[in-house]
C-alpha positions, 0 to 999 in steps of 0.5 A: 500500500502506497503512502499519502507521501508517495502518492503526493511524489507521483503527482507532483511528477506527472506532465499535467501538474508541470504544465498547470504550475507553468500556466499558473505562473505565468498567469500570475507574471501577467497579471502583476505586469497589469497591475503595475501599469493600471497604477502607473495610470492612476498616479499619471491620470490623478496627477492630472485631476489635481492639476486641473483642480488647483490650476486656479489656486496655483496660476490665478486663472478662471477654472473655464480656461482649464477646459480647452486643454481637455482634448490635448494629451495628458501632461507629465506628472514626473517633469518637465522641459522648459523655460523658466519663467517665474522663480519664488523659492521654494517654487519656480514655475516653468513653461513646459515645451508641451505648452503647459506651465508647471510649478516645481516645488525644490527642497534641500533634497533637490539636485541643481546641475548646471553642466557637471556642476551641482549649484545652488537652488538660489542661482535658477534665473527666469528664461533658464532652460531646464529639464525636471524630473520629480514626482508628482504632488497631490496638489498638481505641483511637481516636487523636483529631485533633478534641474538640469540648466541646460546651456543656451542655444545658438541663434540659428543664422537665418539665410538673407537673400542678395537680390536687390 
């Protein structure tokens, strides 16, 4: 007579029980892979409710202007790149290239690089270019952990014609 351990052996080393764990854990990777991005998308759609419901508080504009930015994309909630163009530590606010003017909070955990130098928080001047990268805020600010003073662009010389 076989014992309950032996039979649980047997059974464990059939060809099915393989197959079952394999579907299983794949099932398991796929949905966790899932999850992580239905998070991802609640923190990036959240980032942008908050946004829109301090737009007002936070830039002193009615709450209709808001609306016509609906049928654009979303902004991002992790950064911005930009210019600079308002500063009032701790906050400095940026028109961002997707034309969206953001505020960035900066703390003492903050990391200001201009080139491969780390500076200071007090030396971001308005029209500085700038790329951010931070984690979005409750309230539709952006708590920086890197400004990046990107170096000026050279004016492009424009062709000028020779004719008369």
């Amino acid at each position: 007579m076989k014992t309950y351990i032996t039979n649980l052996k047997e059974f464990v080393e059939t060809q099915n029980f393989k197959r079952v764990i394999k579907i299983v854990g794949t099932l398991a990777v796929v949905f966790f892979v899932f999850q992580a991005g239905v998070f991802m998308g609640f923190r990036k759609a959240s980032f942008f409710c908050n946004f829109g419901d301090n737009f007002r508080k936070n830039f002193g504009a009615p709450r209709d202007e808001f609306r016509g930015m609906m049928n654009r994309d979303m902004p991002n909630a992790h950064g911005v790149v930009g210019k600079v163009v308002g500063v009032s530590l701790p906050n400095i606010i940026v028109a961002g290239d997707d034309g969206v003017e953001k505020i960035i909070s900066v703390s003492k955990k903050t990391f200001v690089r201009k080139f491969r130098d780390n500076i200071k928080a007090e030396e971001i001047k308005i029209d500085d270019s700038v790329i951010v990268v931070g984690a979005p805020l409750k309230d539709g600010k952006i708590d920086a952990r890197l400004i990046r003073i990107m170096p000026i662009q050279p004016l492009q010389k424009t062709a000028t014609s020779t004719n008369p």
